[in-house]
SERO-4910 file (N, C-alpha, C, O; in steps of 0.05 Angstrom, whole numbers):
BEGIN
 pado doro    nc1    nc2    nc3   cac1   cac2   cac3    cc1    cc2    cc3    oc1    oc2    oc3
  Unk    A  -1609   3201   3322  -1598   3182   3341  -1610   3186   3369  -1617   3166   3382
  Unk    A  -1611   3208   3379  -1619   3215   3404  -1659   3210   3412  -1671   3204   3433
  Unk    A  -1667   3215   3386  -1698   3205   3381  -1702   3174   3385  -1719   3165   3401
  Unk    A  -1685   3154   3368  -1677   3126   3370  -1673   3118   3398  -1685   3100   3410
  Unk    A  -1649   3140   3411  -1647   3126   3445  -1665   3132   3457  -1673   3117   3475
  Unk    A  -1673   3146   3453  -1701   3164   3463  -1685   3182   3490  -1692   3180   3513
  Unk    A  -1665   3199   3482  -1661   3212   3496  -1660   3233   3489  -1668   3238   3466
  Unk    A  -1649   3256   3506  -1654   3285   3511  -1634   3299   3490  -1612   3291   3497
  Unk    A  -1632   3312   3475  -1597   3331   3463  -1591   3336   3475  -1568   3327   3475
  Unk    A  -1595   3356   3503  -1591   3368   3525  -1577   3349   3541  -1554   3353   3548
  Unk    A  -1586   3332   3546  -1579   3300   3558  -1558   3290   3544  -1539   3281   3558
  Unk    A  -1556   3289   3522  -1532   3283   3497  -1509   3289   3503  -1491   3273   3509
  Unk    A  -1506   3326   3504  -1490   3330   3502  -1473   3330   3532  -1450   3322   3534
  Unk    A  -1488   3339   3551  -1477   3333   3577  -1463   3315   3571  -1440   3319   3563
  Unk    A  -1472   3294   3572  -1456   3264   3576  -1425   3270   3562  -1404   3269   3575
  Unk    A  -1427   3275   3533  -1407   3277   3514  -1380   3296   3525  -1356   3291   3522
  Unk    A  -1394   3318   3538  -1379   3335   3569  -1362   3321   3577  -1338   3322   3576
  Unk    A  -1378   3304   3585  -1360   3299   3617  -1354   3259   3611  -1355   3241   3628
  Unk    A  -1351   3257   3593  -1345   3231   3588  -1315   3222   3589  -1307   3198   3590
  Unk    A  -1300   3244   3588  -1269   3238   3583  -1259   3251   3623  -1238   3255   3636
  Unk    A  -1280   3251   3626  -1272   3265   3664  -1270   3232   3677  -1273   3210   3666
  Unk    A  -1264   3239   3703  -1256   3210   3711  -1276   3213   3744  -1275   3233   3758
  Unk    A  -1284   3201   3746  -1308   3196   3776  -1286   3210   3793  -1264   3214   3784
  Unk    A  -1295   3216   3816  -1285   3228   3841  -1273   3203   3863  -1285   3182   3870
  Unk    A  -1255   3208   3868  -1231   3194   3886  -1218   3164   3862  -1206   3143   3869
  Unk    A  -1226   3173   3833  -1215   3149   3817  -1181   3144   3819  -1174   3124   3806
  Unk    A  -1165   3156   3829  -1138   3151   3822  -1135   3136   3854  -1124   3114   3856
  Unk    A  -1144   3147   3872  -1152   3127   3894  -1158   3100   3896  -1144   3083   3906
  Unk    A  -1188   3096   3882  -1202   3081   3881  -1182   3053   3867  -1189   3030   3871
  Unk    A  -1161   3059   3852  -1142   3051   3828  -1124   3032   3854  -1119   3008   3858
  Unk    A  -1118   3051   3866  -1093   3049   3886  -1100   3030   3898  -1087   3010   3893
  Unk    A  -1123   3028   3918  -1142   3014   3930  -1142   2984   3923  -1134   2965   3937
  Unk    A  -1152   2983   3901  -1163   2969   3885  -1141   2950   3883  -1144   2927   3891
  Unk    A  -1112   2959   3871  -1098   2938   3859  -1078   2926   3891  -1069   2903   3895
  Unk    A  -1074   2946   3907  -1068   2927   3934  -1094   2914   3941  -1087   2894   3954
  Unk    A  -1122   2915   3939  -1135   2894   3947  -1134   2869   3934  -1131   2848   3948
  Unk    A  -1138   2868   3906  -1131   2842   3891  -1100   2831   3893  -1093   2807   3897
  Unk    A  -1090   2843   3891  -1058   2839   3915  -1062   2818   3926  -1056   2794   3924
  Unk    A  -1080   2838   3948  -1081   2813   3978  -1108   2792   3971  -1127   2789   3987
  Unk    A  -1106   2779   3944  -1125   2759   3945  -1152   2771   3943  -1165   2758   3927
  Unk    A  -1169   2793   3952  -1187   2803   3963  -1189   2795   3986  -1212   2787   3992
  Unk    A  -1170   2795   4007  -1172   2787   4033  -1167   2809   4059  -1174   2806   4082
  Unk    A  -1156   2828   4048  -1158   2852   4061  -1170   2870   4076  -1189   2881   4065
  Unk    A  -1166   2876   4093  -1196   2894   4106  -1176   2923   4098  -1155   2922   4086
  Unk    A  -1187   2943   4107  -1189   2968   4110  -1159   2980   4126  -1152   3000   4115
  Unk    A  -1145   2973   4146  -1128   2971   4166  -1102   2961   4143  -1086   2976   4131
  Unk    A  -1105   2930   4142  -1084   2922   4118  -1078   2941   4092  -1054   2945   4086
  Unk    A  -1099   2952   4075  -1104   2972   4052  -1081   2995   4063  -1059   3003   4056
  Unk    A  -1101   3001   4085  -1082   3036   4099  -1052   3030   4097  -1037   3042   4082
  Unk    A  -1042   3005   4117  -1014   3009   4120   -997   3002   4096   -973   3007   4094
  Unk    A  -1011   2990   4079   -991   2978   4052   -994   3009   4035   -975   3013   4021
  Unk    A  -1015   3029   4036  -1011   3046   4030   -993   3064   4028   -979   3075   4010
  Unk    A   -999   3063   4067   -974   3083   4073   -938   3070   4069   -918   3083   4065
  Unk    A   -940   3053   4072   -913   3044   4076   -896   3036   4034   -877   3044   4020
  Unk    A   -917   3020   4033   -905   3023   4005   -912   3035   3977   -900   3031   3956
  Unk    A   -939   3051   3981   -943   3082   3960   -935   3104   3972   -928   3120   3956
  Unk    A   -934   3111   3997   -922   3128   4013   -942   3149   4014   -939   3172   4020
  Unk    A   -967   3135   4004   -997   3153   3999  -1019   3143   4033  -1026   3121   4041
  Unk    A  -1021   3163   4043  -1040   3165   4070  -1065   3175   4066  -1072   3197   4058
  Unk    A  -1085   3151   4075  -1115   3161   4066  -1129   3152   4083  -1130   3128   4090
  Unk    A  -1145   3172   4092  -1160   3163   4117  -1180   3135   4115  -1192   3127   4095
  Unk    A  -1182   3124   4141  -1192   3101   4144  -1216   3097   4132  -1221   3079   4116
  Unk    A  -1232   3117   4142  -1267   3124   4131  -1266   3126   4101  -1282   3110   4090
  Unk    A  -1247   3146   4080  -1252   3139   4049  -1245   3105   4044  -1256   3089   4028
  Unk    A  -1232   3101   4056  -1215   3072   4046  -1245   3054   4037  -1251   3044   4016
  Unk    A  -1264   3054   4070  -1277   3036   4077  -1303   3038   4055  -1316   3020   4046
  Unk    A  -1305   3074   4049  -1328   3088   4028  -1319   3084   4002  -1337   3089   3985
  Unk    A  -1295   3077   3991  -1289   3073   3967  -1285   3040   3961  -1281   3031   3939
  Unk    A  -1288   3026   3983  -1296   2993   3977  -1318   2990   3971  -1326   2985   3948
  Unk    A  -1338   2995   3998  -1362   3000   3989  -1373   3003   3967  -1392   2989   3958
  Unk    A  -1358   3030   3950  -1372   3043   3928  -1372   3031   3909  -1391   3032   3893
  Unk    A  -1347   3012   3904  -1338   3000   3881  -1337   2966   3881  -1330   2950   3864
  Unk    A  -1347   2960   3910  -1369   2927   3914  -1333   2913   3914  -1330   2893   3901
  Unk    A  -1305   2928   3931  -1282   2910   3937  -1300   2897   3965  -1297   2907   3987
  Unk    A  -1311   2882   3963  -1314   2855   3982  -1298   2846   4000  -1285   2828   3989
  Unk    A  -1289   2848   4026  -1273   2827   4040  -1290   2798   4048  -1311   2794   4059
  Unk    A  -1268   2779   4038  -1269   2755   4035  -1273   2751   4066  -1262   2770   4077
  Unk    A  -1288   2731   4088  -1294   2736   4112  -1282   2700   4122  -1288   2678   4113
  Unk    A  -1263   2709   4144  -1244   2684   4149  -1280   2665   4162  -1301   2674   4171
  Unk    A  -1270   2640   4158  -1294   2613   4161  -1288   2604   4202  -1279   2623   4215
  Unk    A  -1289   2595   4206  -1281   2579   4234  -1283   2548   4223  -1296   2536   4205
  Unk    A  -1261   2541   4247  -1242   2509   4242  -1266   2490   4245  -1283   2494   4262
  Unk    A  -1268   2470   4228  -1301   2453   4236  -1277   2427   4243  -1288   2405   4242
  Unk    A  -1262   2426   4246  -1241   2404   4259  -1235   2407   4291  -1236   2428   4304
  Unk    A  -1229   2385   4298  -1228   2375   4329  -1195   2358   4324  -1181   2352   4304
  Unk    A  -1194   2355   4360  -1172   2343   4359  -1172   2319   4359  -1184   2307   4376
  Unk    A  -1161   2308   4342  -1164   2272   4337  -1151   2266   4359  -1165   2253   4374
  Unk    A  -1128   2270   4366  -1119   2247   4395  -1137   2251   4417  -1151   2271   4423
  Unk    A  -1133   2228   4430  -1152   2223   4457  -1120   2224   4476  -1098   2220   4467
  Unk    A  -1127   2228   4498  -1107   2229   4522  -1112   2218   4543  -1134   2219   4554
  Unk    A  -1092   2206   4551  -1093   2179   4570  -1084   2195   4599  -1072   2216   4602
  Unk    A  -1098   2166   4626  -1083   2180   4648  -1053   2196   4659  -1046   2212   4676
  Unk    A  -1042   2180   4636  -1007   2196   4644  -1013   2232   4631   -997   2250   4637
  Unk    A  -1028   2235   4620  -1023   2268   4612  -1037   2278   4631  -1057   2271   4645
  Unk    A  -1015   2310   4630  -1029   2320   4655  -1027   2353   4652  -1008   2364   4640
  Unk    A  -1050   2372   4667  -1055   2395   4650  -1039   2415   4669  -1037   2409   4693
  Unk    A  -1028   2442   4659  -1022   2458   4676  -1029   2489   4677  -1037   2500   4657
  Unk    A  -1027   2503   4699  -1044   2531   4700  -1037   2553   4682  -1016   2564   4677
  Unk    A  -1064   2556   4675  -1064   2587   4661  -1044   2600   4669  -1053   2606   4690
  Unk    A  -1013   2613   4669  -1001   2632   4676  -1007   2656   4653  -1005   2680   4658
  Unk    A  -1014   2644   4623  -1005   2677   4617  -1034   2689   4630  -1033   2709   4643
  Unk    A  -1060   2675   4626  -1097   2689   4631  -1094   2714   4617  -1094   2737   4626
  Unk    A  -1091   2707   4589  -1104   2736   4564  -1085   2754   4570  -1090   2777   4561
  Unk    A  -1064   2751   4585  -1045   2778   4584  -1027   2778   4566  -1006   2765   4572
  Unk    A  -1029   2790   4540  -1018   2783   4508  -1002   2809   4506   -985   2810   4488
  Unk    A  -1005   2831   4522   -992   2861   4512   -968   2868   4536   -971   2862   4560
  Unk    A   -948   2879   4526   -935   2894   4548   -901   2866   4554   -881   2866   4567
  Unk    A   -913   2851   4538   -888   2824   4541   -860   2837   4515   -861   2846   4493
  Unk    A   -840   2831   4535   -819   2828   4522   -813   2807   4501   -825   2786   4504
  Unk    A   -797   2808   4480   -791   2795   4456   -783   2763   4471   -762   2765   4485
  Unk    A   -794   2736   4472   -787   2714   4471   -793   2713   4502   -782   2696   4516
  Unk    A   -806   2726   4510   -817   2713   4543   -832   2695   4549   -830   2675   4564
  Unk    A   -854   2706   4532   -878   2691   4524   -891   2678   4500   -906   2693   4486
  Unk    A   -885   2651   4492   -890   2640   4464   -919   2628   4468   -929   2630   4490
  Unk    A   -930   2618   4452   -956   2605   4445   -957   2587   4422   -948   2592   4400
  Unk    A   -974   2558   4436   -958   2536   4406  -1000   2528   4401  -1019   2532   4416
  Unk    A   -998   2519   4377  -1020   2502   4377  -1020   2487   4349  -1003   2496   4334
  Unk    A  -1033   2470   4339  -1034   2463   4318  -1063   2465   4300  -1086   2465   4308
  Unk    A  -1054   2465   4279  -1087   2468   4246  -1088   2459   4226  -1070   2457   4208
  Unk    A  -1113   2451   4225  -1108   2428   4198  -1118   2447   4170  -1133   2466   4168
  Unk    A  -1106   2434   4155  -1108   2443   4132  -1110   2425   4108  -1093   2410   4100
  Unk    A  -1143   2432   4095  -1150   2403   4079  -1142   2412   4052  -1146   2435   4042
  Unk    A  -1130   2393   4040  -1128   2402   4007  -1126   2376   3998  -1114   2358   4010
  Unk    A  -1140   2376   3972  -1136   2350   3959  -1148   2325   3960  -1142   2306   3946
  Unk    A  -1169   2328   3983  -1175   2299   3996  -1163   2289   4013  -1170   2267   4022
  Unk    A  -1133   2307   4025  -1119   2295   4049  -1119   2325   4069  -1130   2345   4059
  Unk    A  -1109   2327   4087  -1108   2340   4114  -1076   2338   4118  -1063   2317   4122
  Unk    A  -1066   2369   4116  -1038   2371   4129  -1041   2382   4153  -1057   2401   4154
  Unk    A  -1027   2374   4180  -1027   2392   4203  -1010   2410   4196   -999   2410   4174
  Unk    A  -1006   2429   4216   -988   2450   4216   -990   2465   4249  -1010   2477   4258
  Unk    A   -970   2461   4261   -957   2466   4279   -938   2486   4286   -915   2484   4275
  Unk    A   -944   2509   4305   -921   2526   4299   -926   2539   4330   -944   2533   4346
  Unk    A   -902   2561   4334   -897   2572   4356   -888   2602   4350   -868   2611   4339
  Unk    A   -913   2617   4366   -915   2644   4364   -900   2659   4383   -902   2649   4405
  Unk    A   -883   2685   4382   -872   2698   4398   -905   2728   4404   -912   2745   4388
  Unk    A   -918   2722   4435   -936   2737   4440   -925   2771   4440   -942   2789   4441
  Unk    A   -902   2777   4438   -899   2803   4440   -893   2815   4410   -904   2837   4405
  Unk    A   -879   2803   4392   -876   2811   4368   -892   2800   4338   -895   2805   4314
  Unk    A   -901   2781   4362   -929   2773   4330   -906   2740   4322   -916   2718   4318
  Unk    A   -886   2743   4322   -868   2731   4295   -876   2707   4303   -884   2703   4326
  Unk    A   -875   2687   4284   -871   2662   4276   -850   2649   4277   -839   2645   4256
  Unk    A   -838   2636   4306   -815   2637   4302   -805   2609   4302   -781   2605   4297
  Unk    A   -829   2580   4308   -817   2562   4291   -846   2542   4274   -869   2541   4283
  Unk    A   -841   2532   4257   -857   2515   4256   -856   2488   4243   -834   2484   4231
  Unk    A   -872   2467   4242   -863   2440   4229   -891   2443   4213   -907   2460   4221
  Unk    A   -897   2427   4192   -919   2417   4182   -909   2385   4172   -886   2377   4165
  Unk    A   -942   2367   4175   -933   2345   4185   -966   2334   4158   -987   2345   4153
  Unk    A   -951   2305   4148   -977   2297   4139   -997   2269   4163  -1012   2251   4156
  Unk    A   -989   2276   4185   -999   2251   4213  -1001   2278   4226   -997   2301   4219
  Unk    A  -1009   2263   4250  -1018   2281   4279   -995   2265   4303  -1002   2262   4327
  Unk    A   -969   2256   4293   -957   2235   4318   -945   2258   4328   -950   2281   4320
  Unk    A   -926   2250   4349   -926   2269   4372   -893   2284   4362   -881   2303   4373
  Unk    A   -888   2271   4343   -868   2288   4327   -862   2316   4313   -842   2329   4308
  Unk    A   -895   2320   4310   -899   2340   4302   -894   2363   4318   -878   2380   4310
  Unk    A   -905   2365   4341   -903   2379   4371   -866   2384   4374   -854   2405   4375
  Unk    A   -854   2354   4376   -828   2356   4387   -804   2367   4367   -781   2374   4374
  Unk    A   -815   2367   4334   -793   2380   4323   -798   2405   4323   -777   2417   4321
  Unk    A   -814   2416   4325   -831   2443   4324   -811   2464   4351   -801   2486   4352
  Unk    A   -813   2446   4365   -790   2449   4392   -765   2461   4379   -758   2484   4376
  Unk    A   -752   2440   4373   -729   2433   4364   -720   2457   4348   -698   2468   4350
  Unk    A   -747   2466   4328   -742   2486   4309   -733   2513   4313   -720   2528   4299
  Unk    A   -748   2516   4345   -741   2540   4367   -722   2544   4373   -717   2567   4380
  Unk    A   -701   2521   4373   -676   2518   4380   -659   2536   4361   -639   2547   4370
  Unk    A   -668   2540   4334   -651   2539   4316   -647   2573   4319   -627   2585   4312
  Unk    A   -671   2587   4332   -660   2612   4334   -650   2620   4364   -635   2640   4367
  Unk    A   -659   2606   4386   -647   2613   4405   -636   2593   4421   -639   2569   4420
  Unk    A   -623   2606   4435   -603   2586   4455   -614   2584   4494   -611   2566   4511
  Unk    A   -625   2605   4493   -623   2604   4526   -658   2609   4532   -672   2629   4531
  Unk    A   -665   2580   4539   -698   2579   4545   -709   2584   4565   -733   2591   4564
  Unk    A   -692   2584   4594   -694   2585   4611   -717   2609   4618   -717   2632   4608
  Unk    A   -736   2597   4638   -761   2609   4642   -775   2625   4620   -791   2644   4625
  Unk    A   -770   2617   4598   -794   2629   4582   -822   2607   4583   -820   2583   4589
  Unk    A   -844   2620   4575   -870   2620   4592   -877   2608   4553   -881   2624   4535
  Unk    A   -878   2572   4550   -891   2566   4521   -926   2560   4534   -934   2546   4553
  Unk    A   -937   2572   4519   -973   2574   4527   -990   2558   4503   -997   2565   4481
  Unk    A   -993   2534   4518  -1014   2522   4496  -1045   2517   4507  -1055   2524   4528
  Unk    A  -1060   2497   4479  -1088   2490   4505  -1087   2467   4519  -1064   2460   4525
  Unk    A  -1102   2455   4526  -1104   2423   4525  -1104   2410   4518  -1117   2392   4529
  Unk    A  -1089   2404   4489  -1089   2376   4475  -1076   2357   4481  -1060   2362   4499
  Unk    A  -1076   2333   4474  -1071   2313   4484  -1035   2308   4474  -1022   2290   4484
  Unk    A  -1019   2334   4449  -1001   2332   4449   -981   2349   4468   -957   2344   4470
  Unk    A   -993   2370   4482   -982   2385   4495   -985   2375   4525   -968   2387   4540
  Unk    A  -1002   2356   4538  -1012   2346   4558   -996   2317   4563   -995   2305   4584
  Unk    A   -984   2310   4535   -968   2291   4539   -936   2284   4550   -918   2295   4537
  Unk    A   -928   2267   4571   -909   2267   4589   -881   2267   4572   -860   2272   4584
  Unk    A   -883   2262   4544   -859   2264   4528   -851   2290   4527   -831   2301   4537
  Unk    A   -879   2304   4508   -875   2341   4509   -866   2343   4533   -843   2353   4532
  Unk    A   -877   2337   4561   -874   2358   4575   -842   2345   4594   -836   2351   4617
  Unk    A   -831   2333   4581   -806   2325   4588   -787   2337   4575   -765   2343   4584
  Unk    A   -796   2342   4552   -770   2356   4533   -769   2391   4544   -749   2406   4547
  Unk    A   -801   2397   4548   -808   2427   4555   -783   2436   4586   -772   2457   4592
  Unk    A   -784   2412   4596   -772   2415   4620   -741   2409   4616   -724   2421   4629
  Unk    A   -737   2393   4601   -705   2396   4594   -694   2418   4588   -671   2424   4596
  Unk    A   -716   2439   4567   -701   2465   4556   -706   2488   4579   -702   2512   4577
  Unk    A   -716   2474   4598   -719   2499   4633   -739   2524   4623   -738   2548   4628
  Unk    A   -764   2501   4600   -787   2532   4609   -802   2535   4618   -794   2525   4640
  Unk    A   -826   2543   4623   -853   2540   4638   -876   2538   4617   -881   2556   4600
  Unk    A   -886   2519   4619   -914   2509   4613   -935   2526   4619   -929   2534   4641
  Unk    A   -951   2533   4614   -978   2547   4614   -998   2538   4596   -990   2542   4573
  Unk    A  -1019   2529   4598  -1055   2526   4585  -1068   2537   4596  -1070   2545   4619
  Unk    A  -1084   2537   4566  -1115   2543   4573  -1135   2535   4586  -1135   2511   4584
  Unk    A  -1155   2542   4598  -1172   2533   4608  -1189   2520   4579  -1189   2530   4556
  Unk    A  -1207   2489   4593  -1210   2475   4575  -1244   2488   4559  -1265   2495   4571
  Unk    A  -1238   2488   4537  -1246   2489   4510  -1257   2519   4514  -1280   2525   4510
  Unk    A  -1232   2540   4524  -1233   2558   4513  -1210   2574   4494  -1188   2582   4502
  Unk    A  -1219   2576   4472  -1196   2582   4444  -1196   2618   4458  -1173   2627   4456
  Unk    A  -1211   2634   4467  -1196   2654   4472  -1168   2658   4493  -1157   2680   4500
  Unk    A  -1161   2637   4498  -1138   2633   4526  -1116   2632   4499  -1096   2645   4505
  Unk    A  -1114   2621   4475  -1100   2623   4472  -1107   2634   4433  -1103   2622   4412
  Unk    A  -1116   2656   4438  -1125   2674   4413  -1102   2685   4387  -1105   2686   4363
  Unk    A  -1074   2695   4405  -1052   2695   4394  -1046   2683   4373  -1042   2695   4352
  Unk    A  -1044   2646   4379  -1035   2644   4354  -1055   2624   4342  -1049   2605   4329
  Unk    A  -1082   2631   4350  -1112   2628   4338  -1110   2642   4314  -1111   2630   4293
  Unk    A  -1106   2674   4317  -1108   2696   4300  -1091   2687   4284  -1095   2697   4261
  Unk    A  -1071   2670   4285  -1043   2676   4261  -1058   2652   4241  -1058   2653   4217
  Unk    A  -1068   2636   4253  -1081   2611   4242  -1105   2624   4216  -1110   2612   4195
  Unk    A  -1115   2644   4221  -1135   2657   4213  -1134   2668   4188  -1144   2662   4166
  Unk    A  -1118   2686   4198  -1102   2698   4177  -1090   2686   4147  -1095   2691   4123
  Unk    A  -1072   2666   4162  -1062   2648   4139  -1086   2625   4126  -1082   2611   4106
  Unk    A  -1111   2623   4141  -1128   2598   4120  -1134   2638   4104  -1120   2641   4084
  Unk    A  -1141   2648   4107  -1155   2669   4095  -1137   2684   4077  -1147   2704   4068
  Unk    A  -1112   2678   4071  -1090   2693   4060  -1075   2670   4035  -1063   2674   4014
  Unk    A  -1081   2650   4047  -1060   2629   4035  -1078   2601   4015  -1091   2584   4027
  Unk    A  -1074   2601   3987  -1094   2577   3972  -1089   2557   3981  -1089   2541   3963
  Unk    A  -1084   2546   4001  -1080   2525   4013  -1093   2500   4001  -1078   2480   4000
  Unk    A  -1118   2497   3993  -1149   2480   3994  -1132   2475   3954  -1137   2454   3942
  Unk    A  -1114   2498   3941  -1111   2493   3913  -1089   2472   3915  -1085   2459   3895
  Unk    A  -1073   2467   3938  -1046   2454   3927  -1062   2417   3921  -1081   2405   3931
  Unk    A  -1043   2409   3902  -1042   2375   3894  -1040   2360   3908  -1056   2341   3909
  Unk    A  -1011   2365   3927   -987   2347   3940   -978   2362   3970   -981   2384   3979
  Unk    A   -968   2343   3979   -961   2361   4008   -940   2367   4003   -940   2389   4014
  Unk    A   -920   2365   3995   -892   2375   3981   -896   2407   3979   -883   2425   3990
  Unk    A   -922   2409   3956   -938   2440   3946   -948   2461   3969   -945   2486   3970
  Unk    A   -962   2441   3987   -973   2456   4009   -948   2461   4034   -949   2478   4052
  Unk    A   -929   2444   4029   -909   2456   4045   -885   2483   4039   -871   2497   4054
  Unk    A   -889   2482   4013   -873   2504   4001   -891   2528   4003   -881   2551   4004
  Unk    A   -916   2522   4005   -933   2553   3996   -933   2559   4034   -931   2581   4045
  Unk    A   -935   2539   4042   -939   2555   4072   -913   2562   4084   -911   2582   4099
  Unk    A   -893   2550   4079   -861   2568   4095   -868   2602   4070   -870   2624   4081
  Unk    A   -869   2600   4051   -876   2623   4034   -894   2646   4061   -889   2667   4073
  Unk    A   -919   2625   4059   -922   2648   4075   -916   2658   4100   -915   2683   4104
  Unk    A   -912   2638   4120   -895   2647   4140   -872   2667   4141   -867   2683   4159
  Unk    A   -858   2665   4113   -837   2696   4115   -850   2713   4101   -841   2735   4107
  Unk    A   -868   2715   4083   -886   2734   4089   -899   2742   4113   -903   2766   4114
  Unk    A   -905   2730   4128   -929   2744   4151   -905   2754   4176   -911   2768   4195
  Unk    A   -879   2744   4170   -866   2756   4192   -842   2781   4177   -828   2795   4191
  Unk    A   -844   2780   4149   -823   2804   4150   -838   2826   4126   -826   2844   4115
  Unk    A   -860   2819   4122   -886   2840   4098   -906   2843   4109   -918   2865   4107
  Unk    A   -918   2822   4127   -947   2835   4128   -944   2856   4154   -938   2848   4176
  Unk    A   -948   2878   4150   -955   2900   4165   -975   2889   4184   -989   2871   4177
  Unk    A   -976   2902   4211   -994   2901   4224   -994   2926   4246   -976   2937   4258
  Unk    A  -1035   2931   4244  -1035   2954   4257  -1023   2959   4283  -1013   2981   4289
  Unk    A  -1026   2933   4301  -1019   2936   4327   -989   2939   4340   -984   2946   4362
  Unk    A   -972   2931   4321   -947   2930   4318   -939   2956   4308   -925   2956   4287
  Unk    A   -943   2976   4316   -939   3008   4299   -939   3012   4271   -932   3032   4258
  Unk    A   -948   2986   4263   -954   2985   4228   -926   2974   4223   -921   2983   4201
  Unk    A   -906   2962   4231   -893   2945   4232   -897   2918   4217   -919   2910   4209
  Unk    A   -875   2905   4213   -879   2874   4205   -865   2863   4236   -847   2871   4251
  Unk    A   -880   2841   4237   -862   2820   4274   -837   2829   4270   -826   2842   4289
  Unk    A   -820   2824   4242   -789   2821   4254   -781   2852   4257   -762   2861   4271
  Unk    A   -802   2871   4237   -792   2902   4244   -789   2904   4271   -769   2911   4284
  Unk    A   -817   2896   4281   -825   2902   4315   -813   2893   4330   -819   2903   4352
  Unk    A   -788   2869   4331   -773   2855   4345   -753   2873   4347   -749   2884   4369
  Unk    A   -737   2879   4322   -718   2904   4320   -721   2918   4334   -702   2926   4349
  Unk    A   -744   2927   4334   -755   2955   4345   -753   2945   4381   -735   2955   4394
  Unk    A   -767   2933   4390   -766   2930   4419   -741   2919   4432   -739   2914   4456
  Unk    A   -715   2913   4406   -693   2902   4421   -678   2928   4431   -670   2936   4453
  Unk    A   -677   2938   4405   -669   2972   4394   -673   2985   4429   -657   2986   4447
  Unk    A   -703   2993   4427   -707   3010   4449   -699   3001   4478   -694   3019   4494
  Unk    A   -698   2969   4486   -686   2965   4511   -655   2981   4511   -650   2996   4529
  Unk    A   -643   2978   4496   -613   2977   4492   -607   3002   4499   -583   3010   4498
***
């Protein structure tokens, strides 16, 4: 047989050795592996670590994590950028207001500083918006609407939704860009009813308001969105993930925290 393969006996038997042994970092590689297909294959290295640590209660340095993807061709799936624009046009009555947060995203208390914007999301041959409002200090998601139009309803229940967890708005700082729904005299009538402060971006730059750019990101790159039928489908899978992304997904910057851990956590420590 070994003449047939045209191999070595010597060669033979090695193999026959070490055939029931298992590769080096394989019970790792295992671990790895099945939280990456987990997360879709959407995972980087950072996500891997903390789901590690937090729910195998297994700690492994960053560098194997990154050398055992590599080794074994776990791929991260690489988020696309939005090829969509804003369909409304805006008329003389809208009107824009100043940068107050200018990129200062760290060091904010829980509900000071929110950030709204809206993203489309194509499935099926149709386009759902989705609209929501980010808390800049804890990450969380704390309201959102999804809408199958772009009318200005979308914006104002999205509001409304904010309502549902808090009561007292007064001078909190909501940060959007310049669209023509946030620029509009309705929004910014209701914004002023609940006594907060308005802040944008400078125009057509998406890093002014990156916050809840990133959450946008995340979720096309996390969520089958592009598989659902019906918007009924795509509305169920995205509140899904929304309490996912605010009470599971770990995040590094948040002390490996989930938003609502981290909310806890910074209410906790004022007190």
């Amino acid at each position: 047989m070994c003449k047939i393969a045209n191999v070595s006996r010597a060669g033979y038997y090695k193999w026959l050795k070490n055939e029931d042994k298992k590769p080096k970092d394989y019970d790792d590689y295992i671990l790895i592996k099945n939280i990456f297909v987990e997360g879709k294959k959407k995972l980087g290295w950072r996500s891997i670590r903390m789901k590690l640590e937090r729910e195998e209660k297994v700690i492994i340095n960053h560098k194997k994590i990154i050398r055992i993807k590599n080794s074994y061709g776990l791929i991260t799936k690489i988020r696309r950028k939005n090829p969509y624009r804003d369909m409304i046009k805006k008329t003389k009555e809208h009107r824009v207001f100043k940068n107050i947060v200018n990129r200062e995203f760290k060091n904010k208390k829980p509900r000071e500083v929110l950030c709204t914007d809206i993203s489309y999301l194509p499935f099926s041959n149709k386009i759902a918006y989705l609209s929501v409002v980010k808390d800049i200090s804890t990450k969380e998601i704390v309201a959102w609407k999804i809408s199958n139009n772009l009318k200005m309803n979308l914006v104002l229940d999205t509001v409304k939704n904010i309502e549902k967890n808090d009561t007292n708005f007064k001078n909190i700082i909501i940060h959007s860009d310049q669209g023509a729904h946030y620029t509009s005299p309705v929004f910014i009538s209701e914004i002023k009813k609940l006594k907060m402060v308005q802040s944008m971006s400078r125009k057509g730059n998406c890093l002014d308001n990156s916050p809840v750019e990133s959450f946008f990101g995340h979720l096309k790159d996390e969520m089958d969105y592009k598989k659902c039928k019906s918007f009924e489908e795509i509305k169920v899978l995205t509140e899904e993930y929304i309490k996912y992304y605010n009470n599971e997904r770990y995040q590094w910057n948040l002390n490996k925290m989930t938003p609502t851990e981290y909310r806890k956590f910074l209410l906790n420590k004022d007190n």
